[in-house]
C-alpha positions as semicolon CSV with decimal commas, in nm:
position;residue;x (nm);y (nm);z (nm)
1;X;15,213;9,510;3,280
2;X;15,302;9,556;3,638
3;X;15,244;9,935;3,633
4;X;14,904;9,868;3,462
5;X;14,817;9,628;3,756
6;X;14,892;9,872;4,028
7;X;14,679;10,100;3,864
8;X;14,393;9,853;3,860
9;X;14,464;9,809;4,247
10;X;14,456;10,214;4,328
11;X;14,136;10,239;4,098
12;X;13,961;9,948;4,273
13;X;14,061;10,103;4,621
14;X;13,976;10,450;4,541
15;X;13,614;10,297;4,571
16;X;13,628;10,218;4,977
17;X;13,840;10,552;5,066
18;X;13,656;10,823;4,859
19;X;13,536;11,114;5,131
20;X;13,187;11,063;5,306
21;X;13,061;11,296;5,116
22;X;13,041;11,103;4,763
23;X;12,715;11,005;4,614
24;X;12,628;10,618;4,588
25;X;12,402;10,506;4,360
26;X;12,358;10,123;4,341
27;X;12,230;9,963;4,028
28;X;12,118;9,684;3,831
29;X;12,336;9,643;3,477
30;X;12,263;9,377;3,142
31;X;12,368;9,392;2,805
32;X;12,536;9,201;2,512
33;X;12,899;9,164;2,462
34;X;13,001;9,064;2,078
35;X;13,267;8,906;2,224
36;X;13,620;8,805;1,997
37;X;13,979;8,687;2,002
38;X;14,294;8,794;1,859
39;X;14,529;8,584;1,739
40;X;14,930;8,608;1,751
41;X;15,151;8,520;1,560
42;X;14,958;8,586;1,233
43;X;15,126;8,302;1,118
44;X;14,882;8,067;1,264
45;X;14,584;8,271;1,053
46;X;14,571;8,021;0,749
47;X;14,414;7,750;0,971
48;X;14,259;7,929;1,244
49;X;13,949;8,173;1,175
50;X;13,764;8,376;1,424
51;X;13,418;8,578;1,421
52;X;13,204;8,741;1,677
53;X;12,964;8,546;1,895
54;X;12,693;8,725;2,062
55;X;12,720;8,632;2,427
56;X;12,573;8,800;2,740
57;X;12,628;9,001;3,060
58;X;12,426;9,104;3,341
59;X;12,550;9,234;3,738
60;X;12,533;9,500;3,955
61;X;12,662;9,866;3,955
62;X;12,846;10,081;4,252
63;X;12,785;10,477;4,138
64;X;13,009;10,681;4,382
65;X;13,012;11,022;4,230
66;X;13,294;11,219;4,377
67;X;13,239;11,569;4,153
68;X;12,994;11,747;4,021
69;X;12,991;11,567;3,653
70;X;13,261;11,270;3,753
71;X;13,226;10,952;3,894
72;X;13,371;10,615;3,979
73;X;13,137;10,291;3,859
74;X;13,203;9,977;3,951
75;X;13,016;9,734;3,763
76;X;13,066;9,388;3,899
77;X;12,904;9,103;3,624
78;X;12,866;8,817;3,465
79;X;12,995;8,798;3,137
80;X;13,019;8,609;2,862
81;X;13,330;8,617;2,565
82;X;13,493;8,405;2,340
83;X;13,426;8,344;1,964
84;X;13,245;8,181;1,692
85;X;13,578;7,947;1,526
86;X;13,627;7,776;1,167
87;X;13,963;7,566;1,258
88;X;14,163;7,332;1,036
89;X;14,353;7,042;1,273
90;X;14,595;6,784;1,257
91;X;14,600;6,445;1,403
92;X;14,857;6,209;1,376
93;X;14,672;5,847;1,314
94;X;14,894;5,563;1,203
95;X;15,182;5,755;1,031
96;X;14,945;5,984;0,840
97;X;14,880;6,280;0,872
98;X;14,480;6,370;0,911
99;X;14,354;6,716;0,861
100;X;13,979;6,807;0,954
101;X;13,745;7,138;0,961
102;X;13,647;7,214;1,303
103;X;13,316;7,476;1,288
104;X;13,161;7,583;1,619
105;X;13,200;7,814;1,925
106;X;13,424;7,895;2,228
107;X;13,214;8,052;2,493
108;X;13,425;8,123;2,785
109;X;13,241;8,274;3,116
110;X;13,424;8,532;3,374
111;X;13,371;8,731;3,678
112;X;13,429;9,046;3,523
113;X;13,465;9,394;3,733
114;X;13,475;9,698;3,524
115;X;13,609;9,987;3,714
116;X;13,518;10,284;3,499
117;X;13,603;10,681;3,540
118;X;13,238;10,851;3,402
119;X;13,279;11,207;3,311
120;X;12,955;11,373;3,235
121;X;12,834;11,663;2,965
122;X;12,557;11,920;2,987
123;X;12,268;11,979;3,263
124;X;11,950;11,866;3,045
125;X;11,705;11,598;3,113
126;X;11,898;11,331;2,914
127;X;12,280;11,355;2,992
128;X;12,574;11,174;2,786
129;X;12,886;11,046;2,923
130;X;13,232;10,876;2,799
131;X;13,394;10,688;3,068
132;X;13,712;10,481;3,044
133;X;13,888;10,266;3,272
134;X;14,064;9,876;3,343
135;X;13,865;9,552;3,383
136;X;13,969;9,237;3,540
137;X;13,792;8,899;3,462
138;X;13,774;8,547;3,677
139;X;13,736;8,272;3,479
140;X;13,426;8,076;3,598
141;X;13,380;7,839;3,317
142;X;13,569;7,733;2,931
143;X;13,334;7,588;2,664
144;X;13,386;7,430;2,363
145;X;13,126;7,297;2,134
146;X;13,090;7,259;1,727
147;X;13,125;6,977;1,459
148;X;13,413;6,847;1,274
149;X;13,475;6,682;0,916
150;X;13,726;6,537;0,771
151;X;13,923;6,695;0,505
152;X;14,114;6,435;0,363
153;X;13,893;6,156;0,507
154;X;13,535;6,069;0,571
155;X;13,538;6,099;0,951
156;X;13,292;6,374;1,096
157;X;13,117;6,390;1,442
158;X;13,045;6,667;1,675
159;X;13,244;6,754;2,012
160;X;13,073;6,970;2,334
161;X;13,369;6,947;2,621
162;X;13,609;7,199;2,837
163;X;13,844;7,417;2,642
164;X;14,156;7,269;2,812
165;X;14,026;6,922;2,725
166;X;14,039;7,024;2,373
167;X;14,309;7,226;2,317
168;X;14,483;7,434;2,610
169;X;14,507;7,551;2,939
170;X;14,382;7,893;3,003
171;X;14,492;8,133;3,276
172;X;14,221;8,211;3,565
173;X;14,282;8,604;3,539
174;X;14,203;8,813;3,270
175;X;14,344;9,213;3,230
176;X;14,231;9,444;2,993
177;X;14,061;9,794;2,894
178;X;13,700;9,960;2,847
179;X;13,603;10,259;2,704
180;X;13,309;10,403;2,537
181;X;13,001;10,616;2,603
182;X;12,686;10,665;2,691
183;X;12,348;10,828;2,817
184;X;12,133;10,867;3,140
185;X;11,799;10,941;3,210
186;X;11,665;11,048;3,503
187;X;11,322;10,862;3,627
188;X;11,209;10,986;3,940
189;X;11,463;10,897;4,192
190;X;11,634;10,633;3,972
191;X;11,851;10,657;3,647
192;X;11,837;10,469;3,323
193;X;12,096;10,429;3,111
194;X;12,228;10,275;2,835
195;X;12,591;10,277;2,706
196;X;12,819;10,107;2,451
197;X;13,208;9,997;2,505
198;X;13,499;9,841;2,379
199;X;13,680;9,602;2,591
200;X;14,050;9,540;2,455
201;X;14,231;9,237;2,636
202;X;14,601;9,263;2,742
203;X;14,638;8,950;2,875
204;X;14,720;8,660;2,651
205;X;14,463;8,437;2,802
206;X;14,665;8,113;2,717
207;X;14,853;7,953;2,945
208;X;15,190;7,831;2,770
209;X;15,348;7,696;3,145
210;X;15,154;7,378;3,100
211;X;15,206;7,311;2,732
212;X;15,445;7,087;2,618
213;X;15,603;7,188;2,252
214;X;15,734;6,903;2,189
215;X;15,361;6,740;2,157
216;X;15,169;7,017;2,108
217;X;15,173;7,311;1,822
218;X;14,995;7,505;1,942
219;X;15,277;7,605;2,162
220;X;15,351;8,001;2,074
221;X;14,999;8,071;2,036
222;X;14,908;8,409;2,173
223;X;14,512;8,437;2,230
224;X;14,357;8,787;2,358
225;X;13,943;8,886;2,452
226;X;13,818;9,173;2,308
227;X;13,475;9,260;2,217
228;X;13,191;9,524;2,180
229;X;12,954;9,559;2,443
230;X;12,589;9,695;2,464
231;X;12,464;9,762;2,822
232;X;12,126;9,870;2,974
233;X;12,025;9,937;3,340
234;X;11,916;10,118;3,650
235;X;12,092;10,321;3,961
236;X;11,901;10,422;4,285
237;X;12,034;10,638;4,503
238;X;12,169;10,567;4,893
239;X;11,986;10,718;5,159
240;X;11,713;10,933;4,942
């Protein structure tokens, strides 16, 4: 992990050291993300169950082309993961042992800053691309909201609070991986595009330091981002 963080430093920095000749394009940039989670140890997978949730992003781009058909982008955003949950719990309440269904969503809100390597095909009007590269996501905001019903009881309410209140902490940094493709169109001076990418977390995004095991079980819970994202925008160029 600590070579794969270096790397995210020298591809950030490449960005304010690439020669003065490099093309910079700045850029408007919003999509979906059908954000996820993954879940380890799969031992946990009887009571917790996790499907996409449709979130969004929107943010800026930084276009520095430094070859003829390659370029860094920088895509600074807001985005939106998380997941769409069907939970079973357990509460201890006067020597018995409660279990209830927990249905609802965890929407959890980051800083995110792709920093993507674009290679380019072909010299026609429209022009595809795959590009590939490391993100790294601030945590802005955790979400929790959904209904619960007993299972062996009558009890049923609904709950909208902060993820740590609920369950557990989360850490404030988020590492991971993008890669996908796409296609530009030129419009006059300024580009479309649209592109589609995977982002693959590597960080487990729960933070065990300030979980107790004795009280809690959730304690050995490994919880990663991932998701699919579809992204729109618009680059101008710098000086044209």
């Amino acid at each position: 992990m600590k070579c794969f963080k270096w790397t995210v430093v020298a591809l950030y920095a490449l960005g304010f050291v690439l020669p003065a000749g490099a093309q910079i394009r700045f850029g408007l940039i919003s999509g979906l993300n059908l954000a996820n989670v993954s879940l380890s140890p799969r031992d946990f997978e009887d009571d917790f169950n996790f499907s996409s949730l449709t979130a969004i992003g929107f943010g800026g781009v930084l276009d520095l082309r430094v070859a003829e058909n390659i370029a860094l982008q920088l895509e600074p955003m807001f985005l939106q993961k998380g997941a769409r949950f069907d939970v079973v719990s357990h509460e201890l309440e006067d020597g018995e042992v409660n279990l209830y269904q927990n249905i609802g969503k965890a929407r959890l809100s980051y800083l995110e800053i792709p920093a993507m390597l674009k290679v380019a095909f072909g010299a026609g009007t429209a022009q595809p691309y795959v590009m590939a590269g490391p993100m790294i996501g601030f945590l802005l905001s955790s979400k929790l909201s959904g209904a619960y019903q007993g299972i062996d009881n009558e009890d049923s309410g609904t709950f909208d609070e902060e993820f740590e209140t609920s369950l557990f902490p989360l850490k404030s940094i988020d590492f991971g991986l993008a890669f996908g493709a796409g296609i530009k169109i030129p419009a006059g001076n300024s580009s479309i595009f649209i592109q589609g990418r995977y982002g693959l977390g590597l960080t487990d995004i729960s933070d065990e330091r300030n979980i107790d095991d004795t009280d809690d079980d959730l304690f050995g819970i490994s919880l990663k981002n991932k998701g699919f994202q579809i992204m729109t925008g618009i680059t101008f160029p710098v000086g044209q």
